[in-house]
MIMAR-103165 format. One record per residue: residue in one letter; x, y, z of N, C-alpha, C, O, CB in turn. Coordinates in pm, whole numbers, m for minus. Glycine has a CB too. Example, Ala and Ser with C-alpha at 12.3 -4.5 7.8 and 13.67 -1.06 7.14 Angstrom:
R  code     n.X     n.Y     n.Z    ca.X    ca.Y    ca.Z     c.X     c.Y     c.Z     o.X     o.Y     o.Z    cb.X    cb.Y    cb.Z
R     a    1319    m569     780    1230    m450     780    1320    m330     780    1424    m332     846    1131    m447     905
R     s    1285    m225     708    1367    m106     714    1290       3     787    1341     114     804    1408     m60     572
//
This chain:
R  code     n.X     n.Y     n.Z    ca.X    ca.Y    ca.Z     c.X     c.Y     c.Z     o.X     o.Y     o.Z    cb.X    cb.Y    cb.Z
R     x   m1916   m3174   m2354   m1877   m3057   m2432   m1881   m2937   m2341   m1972   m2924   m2259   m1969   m3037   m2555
R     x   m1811   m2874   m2349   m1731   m2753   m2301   m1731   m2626   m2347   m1622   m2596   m2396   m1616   m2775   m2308
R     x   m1849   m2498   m2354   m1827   m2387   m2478   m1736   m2286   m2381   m1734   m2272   m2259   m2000   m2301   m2556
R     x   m1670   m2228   m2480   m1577   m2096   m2453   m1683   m2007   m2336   m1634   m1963   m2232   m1543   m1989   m2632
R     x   m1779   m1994   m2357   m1874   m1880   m2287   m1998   m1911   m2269   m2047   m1993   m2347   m1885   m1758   m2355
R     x   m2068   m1863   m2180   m2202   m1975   m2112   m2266   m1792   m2072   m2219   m1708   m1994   m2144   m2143   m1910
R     x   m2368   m1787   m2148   m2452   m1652   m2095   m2585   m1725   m2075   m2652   m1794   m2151   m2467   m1505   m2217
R     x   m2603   m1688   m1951   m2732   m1715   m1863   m2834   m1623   m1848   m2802   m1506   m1829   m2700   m1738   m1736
R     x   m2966   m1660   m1855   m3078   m1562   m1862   m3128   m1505   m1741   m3169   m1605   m1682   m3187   m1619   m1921
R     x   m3153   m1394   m1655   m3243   m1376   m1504   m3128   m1440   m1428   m3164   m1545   m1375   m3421   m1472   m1481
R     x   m3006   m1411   m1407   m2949   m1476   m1316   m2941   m1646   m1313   m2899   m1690   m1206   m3009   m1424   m1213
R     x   m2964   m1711   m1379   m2958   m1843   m1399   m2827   m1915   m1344   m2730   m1843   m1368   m2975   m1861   m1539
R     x   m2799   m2008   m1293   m2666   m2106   m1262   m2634   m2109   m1384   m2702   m2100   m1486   m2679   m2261   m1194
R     x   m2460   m2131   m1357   m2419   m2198   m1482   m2410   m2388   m1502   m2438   m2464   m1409   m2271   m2130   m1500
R     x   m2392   m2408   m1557   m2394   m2583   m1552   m2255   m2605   m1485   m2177   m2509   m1488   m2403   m2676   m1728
R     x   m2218   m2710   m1431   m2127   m2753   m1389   m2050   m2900   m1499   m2099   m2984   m1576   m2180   m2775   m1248
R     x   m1965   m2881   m1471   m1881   m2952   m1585   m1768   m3029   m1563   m1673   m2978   m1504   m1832   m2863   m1670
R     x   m1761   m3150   m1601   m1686   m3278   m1501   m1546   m3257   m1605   m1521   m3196   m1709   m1784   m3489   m1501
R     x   m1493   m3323   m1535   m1315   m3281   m1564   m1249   m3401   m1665   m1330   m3494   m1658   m1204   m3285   m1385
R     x   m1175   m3428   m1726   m1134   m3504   m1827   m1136   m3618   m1772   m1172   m3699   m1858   m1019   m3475   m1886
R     x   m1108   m3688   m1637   m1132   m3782   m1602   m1242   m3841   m1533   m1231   m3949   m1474   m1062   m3791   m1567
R     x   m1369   m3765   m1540   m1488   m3860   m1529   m1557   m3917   m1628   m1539   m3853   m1732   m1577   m3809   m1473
R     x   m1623   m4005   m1644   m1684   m4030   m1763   m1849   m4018   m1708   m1900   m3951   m1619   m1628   m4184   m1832
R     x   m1899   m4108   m1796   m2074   m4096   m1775   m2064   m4179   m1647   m1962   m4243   m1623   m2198   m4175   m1917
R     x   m2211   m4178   m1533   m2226   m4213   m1409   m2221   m4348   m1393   m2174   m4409   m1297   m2332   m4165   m1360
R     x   m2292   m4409   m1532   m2298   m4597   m1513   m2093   m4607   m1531   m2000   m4544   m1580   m2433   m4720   m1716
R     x   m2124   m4745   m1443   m1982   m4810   m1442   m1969   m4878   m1581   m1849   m4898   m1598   m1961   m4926   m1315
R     x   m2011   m4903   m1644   m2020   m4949   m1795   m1914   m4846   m1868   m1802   m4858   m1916   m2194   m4934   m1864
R     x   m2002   m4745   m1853   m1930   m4609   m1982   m1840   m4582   m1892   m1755   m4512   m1948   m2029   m4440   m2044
R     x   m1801   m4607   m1741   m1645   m4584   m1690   m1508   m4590   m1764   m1481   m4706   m1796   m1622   m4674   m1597
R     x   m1408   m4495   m1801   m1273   m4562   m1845   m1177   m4653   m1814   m1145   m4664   m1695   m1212   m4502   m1852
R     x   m1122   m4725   m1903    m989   m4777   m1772    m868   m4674   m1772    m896   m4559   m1805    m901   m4955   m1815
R     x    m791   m4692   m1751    m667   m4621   m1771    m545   m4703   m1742    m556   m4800   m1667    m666   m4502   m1689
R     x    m416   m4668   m1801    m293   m4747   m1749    m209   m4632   m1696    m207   m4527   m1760    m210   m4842   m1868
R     x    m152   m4641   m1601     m88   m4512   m1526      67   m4550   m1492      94   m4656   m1436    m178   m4475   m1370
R     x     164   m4458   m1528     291   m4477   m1552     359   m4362   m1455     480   m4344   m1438     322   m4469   m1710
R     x     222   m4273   m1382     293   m4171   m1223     208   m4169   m1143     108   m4241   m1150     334   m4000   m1228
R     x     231   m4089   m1054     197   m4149    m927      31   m4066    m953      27   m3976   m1037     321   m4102    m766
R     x    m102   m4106    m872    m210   m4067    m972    m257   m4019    m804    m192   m4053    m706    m311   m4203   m1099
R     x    m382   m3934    m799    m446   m3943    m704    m601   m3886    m758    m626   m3798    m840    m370   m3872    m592
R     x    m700   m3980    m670    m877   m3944    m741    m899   m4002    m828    m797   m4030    m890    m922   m3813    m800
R     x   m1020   m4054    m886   m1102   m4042    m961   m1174   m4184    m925   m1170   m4259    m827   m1051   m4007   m1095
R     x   m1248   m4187   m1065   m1314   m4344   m1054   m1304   m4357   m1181   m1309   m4280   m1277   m1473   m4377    m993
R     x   m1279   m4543   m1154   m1227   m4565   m1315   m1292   m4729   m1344   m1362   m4793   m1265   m1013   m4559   m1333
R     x   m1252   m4767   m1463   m1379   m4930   m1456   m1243   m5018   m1394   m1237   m5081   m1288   m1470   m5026   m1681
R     x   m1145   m5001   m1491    m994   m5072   m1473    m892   m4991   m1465    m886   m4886   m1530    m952   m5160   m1581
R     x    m798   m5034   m1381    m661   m4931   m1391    m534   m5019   m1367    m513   m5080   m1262    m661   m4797   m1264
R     x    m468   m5019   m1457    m313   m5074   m1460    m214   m5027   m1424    m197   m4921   m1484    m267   m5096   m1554
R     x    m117   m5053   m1341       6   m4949   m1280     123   m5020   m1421     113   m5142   m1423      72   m4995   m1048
R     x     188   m4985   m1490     257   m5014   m1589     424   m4940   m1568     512   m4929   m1654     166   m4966   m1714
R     x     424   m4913   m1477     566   m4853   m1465     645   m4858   m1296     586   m4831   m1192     546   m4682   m1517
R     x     760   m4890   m1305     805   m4910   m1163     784   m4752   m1069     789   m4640   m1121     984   m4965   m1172
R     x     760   m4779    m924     753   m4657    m830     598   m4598    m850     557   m4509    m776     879   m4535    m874
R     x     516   m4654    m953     408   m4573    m878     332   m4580    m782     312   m4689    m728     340   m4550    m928
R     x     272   m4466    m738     176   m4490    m586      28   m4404    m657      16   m4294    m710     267   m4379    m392
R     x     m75   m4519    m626    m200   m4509    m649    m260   m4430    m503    m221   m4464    m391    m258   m4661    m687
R     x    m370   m4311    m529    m426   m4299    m379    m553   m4246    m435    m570   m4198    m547    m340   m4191    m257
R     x    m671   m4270    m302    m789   m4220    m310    m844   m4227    m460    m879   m4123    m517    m782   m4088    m254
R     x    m850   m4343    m518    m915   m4393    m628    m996   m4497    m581    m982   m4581    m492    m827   m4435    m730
R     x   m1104   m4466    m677   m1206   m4622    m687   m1267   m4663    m829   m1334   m4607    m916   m1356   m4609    m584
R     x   m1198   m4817    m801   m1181   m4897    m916   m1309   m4969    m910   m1353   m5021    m807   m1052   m4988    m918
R     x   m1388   m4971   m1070   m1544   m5049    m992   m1512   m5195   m1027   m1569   m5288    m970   m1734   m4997   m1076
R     x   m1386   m5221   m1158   m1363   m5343   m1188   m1205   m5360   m1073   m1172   m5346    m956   m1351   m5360   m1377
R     x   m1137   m5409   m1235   m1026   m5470   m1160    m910   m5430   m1171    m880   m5374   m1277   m1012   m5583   m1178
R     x    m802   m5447   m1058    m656   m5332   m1061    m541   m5403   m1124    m520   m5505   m1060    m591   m5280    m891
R     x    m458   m5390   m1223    m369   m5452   m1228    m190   m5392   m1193    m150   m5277   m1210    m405   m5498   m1346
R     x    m139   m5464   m1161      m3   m5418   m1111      72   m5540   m1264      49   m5659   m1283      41   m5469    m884
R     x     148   m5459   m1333     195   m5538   m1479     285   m5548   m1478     366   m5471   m1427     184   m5500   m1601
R     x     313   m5676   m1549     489   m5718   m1579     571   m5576   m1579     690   m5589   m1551     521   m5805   m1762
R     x     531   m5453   m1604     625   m5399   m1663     696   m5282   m1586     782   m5196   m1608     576   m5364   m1779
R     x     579   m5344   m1440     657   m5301   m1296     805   m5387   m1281     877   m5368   m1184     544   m5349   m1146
R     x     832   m5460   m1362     946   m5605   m1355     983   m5591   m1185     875   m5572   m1128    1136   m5584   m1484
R     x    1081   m5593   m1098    1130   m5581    m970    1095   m5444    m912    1110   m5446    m790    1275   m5606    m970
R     x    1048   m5311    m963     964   m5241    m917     921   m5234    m772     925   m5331    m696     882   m5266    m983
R     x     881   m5120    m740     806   m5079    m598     642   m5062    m702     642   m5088    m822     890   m4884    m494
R     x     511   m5013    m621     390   m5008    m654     292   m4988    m505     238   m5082    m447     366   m5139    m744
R     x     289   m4886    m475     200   m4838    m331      30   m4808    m375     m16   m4729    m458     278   m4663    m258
R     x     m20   m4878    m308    m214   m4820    m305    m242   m4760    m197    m270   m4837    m105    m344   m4940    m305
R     x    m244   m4687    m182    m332   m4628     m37    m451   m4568     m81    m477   m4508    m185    m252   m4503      59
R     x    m546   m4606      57    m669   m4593      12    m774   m4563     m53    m860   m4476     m50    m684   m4582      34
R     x    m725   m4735    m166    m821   m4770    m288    m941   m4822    m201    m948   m4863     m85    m757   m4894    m409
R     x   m1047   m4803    m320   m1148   m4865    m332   m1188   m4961    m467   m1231   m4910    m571   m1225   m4772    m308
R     x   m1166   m5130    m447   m1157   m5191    m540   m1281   m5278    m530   m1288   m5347    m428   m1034   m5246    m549
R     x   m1384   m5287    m622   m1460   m5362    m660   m1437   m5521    m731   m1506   m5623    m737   m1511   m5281    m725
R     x   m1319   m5486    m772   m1337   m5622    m838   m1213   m5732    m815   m1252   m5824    m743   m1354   m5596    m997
R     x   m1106   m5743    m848    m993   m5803    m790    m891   m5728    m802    m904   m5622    m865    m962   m5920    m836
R     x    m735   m5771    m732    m650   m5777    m793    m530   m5810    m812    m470   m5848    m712    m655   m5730    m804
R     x    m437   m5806    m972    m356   m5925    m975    m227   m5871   m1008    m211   m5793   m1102    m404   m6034   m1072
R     x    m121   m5917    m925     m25   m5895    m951     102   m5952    m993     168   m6036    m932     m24   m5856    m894
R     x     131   m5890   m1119     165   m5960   m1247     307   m5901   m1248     372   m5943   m1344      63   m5926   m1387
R     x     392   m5792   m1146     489   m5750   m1145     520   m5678   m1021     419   m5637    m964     497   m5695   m1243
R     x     688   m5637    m935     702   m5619    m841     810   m5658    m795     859   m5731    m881     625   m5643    m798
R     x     890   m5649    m690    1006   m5681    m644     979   m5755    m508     869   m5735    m456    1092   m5559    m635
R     x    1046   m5820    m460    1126   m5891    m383     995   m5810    m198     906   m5864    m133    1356   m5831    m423
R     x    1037   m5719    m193     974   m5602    m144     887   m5471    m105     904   m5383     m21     997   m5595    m148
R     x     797   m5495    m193     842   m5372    m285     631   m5399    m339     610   m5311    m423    1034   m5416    m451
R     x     552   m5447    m326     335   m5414    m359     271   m5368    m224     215   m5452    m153     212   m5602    m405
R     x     278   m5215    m180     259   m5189     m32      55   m5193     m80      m9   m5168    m182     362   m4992      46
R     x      28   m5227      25    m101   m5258      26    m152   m5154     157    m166   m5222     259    m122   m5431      44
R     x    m186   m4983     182    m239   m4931     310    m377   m4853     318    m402   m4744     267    m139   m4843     360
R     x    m461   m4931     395    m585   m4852     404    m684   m4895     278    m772   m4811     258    m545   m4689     400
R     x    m685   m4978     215    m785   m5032      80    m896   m5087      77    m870   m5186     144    m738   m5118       8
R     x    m971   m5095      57   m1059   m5201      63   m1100   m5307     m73   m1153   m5255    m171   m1176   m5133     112
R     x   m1078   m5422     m73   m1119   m5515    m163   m1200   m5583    m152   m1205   m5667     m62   m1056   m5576    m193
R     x   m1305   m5563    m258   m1402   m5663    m247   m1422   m5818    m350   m1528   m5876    m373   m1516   m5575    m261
R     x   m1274   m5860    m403   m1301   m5951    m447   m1175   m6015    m398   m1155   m6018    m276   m1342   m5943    m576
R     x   m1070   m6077    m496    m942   m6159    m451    m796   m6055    m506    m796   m5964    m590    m947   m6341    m545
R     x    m692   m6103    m431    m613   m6096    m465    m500   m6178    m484    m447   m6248    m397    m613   m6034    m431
R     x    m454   m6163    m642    m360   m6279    m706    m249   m6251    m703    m222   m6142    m754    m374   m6318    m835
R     x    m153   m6321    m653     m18   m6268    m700      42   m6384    m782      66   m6500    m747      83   m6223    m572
R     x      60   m6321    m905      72   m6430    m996     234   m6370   m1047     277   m6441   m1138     m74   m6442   m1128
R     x     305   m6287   m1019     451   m6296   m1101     471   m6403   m1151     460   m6517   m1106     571   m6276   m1030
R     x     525   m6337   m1314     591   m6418   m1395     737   m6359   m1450     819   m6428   m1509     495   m6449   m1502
R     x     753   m6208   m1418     894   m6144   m1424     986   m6200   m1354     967   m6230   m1237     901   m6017   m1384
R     x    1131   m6229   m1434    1193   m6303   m1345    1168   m6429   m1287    1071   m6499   m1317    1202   m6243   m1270
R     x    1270   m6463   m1187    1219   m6591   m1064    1207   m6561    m966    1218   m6649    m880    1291   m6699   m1029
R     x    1184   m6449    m933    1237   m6415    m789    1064   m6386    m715     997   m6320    m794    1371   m6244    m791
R     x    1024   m6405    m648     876   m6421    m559     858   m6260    m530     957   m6202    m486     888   m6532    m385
R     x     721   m6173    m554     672   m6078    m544     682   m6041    m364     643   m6126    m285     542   m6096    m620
R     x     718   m5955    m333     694   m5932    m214     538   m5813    m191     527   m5711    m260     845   m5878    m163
R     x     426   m5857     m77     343   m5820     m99     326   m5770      50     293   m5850     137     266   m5900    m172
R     x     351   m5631      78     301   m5559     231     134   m5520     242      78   m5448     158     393   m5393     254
R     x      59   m5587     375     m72   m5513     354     m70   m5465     523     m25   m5549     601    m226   m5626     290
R     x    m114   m5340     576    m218   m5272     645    m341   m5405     714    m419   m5478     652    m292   m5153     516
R     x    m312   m5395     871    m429   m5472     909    m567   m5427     862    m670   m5493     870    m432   m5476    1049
R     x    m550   m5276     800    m695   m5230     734    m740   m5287     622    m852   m5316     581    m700   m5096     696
R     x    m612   m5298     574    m665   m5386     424    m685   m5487     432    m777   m5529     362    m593   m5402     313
R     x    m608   m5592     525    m636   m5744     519    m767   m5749     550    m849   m5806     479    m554   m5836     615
R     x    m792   m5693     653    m984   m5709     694   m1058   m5678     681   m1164   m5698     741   m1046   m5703     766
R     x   m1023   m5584     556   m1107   m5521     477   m1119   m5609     321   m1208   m5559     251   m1051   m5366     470
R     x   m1055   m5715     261   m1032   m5806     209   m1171   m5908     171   m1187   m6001     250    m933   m5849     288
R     x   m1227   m5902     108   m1355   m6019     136   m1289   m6147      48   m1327   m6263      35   m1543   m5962      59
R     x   m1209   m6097      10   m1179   m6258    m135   m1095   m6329     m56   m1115   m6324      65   m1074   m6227    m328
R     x    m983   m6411    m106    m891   m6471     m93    m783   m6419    m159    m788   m6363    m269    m917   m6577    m115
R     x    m666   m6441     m80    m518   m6415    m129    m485   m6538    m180    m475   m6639    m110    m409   m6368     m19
R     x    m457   m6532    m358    m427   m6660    m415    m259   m6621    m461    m206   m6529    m524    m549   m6706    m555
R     x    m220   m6723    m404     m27   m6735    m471       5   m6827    m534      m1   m6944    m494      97   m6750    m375
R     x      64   m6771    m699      50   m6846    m782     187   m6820    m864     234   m6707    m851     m80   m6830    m841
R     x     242   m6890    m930     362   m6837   m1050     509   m6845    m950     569   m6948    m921     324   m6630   m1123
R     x     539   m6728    m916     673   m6747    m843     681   m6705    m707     761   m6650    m631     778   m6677    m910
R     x     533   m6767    m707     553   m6717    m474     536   m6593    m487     504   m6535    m591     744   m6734    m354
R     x     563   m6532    m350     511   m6443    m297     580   m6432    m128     582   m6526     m48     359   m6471    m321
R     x     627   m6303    m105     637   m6284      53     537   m6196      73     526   m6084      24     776   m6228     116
R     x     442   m6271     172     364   m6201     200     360   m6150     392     338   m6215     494     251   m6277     133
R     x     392   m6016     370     440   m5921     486     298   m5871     564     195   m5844     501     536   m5776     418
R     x     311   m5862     715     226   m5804     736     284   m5674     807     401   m5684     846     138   m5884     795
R     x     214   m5545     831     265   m5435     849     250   m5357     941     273   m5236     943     251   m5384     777
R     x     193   m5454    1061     143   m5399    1178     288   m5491    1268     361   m5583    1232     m55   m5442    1216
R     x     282   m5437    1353     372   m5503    1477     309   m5642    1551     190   m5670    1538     385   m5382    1605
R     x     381   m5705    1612     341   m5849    1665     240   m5906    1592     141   m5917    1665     294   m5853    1806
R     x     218   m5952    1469     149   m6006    1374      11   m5951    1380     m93   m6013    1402     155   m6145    1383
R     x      26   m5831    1358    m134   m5736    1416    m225   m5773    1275    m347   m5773    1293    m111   m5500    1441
R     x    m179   m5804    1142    m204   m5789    1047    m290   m5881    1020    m231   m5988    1010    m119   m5774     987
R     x    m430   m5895     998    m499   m6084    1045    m593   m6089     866    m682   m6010     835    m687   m6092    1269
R     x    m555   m6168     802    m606   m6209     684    m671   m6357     693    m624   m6447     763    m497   m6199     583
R     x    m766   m6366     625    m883   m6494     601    m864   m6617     588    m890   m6712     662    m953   m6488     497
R     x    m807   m6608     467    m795   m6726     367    m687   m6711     263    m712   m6643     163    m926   m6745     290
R     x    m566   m6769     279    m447   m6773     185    m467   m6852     109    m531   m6929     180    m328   m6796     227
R     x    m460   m6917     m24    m424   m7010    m111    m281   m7002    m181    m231   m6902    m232    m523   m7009    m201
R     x    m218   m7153    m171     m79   m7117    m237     m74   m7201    m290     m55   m7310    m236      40   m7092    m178
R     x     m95   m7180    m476     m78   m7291    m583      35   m7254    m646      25   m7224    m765    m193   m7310    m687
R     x     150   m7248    m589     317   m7240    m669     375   m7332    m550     354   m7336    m429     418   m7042    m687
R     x     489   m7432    m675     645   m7469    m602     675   m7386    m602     794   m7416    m617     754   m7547    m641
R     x     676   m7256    m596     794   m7169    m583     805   m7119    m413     716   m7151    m333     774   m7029    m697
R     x     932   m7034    m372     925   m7039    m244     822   m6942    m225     808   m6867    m322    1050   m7019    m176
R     x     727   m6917    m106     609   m6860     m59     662   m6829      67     713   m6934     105     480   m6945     m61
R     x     685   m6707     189     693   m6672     319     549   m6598     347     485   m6510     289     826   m6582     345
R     x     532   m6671     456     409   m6578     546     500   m6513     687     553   m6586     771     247   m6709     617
R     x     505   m6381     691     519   m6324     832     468   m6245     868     381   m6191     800     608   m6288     868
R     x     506   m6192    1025     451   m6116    1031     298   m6098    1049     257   m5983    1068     495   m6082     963
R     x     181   m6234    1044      57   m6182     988       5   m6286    1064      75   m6376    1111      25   m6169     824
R     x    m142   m6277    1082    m256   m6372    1128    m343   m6435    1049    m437   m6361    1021    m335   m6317    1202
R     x    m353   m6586     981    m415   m6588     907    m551   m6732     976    m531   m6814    1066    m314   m6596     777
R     x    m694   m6708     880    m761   m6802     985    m704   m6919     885    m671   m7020     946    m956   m6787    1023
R     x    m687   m6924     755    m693   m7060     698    m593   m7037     576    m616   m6968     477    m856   m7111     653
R     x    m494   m7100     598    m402   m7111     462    m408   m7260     427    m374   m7351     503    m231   m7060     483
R     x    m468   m7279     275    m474   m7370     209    m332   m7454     125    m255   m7362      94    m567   m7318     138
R     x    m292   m7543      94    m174   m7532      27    m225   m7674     m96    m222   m7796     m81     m17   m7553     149
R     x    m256   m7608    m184    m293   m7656    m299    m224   m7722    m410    m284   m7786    m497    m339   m7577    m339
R     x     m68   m7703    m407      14   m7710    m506     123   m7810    m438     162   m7830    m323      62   m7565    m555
R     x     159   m7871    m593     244   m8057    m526     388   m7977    m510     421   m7882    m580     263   m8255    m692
R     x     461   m8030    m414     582   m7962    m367     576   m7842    m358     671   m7776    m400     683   m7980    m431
R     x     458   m7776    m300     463   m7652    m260     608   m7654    m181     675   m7755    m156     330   m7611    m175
R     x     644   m7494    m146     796   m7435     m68     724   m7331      13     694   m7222     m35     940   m7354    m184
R     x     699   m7362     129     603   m7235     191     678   m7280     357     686   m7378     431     369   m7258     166
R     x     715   m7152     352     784   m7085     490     684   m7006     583     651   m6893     547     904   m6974     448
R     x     628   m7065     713     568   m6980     818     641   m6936     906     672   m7026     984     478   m7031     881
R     x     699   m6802     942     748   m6770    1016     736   m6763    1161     625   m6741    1209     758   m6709     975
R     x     879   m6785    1268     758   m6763    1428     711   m6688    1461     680   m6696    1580     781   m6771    1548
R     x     670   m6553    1382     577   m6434    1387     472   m6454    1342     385   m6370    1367     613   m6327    1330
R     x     447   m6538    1282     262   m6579    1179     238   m6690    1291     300   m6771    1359     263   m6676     947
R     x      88   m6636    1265       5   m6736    1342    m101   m6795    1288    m205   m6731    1299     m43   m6688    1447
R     x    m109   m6932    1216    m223   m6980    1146    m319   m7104    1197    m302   m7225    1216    m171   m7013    1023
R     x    m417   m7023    1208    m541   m7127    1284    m529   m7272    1225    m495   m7372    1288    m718   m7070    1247
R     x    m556   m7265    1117    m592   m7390    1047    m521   m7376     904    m541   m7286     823    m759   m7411    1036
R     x    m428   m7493     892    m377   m7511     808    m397   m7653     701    m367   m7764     744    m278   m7487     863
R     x    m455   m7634     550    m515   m7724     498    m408   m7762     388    m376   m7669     315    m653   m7685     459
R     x    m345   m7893     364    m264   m7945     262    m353   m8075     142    m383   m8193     157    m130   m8012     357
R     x    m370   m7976      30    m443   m8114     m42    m399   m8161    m163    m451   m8260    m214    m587   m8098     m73
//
């Protein structure tokens, strides 16, 4: 609460007063929000990008981020998030989920189900190794881009549970798993993968 006028006794401070988008300090009473322009700041529990072209920056998410169907073929940029919990991407184009400067501390899904056409997913060697989860590809593939020059871009652990077509370029990975029967997964001669597991 907020009064029109604040008279203080002996020179006293006035209180200071948090802005419509903070909530209480525990991550519990945090909000989520769904965001349909381009946003910058705050901290939030969950946040959904729900509209094509937006760019997320300098937010921290304590749960989880979603990118939504209703990005359908859509662009969707993060630059330097701070994500606690996962995240999944449920919409996007061909080209088009830039991943720069983030840090994640759980997984990231790319699960498209818009269309047939495979999510294209750009990350920042900052973000890949800044990454603690796994990159899981699931639903209709995924190109997954890396965004540094001569495959500078070095990620962990890929999992790819879709037939659908899947490209790795561009990127360094230590272990791509391939989980799914007739997987379609393209390594380019720019990716370089240590160990490659088919089960």
């Amino acid at each position: 609460i907020r009064p029109d006028t604040v008279k203080t006794k002996d020179n006293a401070s006035k209180p200071d007063y948090t802005d419509d988008d903070d909530d209480w300090w525990t991550p519990s009473r945090r909000k989520s929000i769904t965001v349909t322009a381009n946003r910058t700041g705050g901290t939030y529990r969950n946040v959904t990008v729900a509209a094509n072209g937006v760019g997320l920056k300098d937010m921290t998410v304590l749960g989880h981020l979603y990118i939504d169907e209703k990005v359908g073929n859509g662009t969707a940029t993060l630059t330097n998030m701070n994500i606690s919990g996962d995240v999944y991407v449920k919409g996007g184009g061909t080209n088009s989920v830039f991943f720069e400067d983030c840090k994640i501390s759980g997984n990231i899904y790319a699960e498209k189900t818009y269309g047939d056409k495979p999510v294209g997913l750009k990350l920042d060697n900052k973000t890949a190794q800044a990454l603690k989860g796994t990159l899981y590809i699931r639903k209709n593939g995924a190109d997954v881009i890396g965004l540094e020059k001569d495959n500078g871009t070095y990620l962990k652990q890929i999992v790819v549970d879709t037939d659908k077509l899947t490209t790795l370029d561009d990127l360094q990975a230590d272990r791509v798993e391939i989980v799914a029967a007739n997987a379609d997964v393209k390594i380019t001669a720019s990716t370089i993968v240590k160990e490659l597991y088919v089960t």
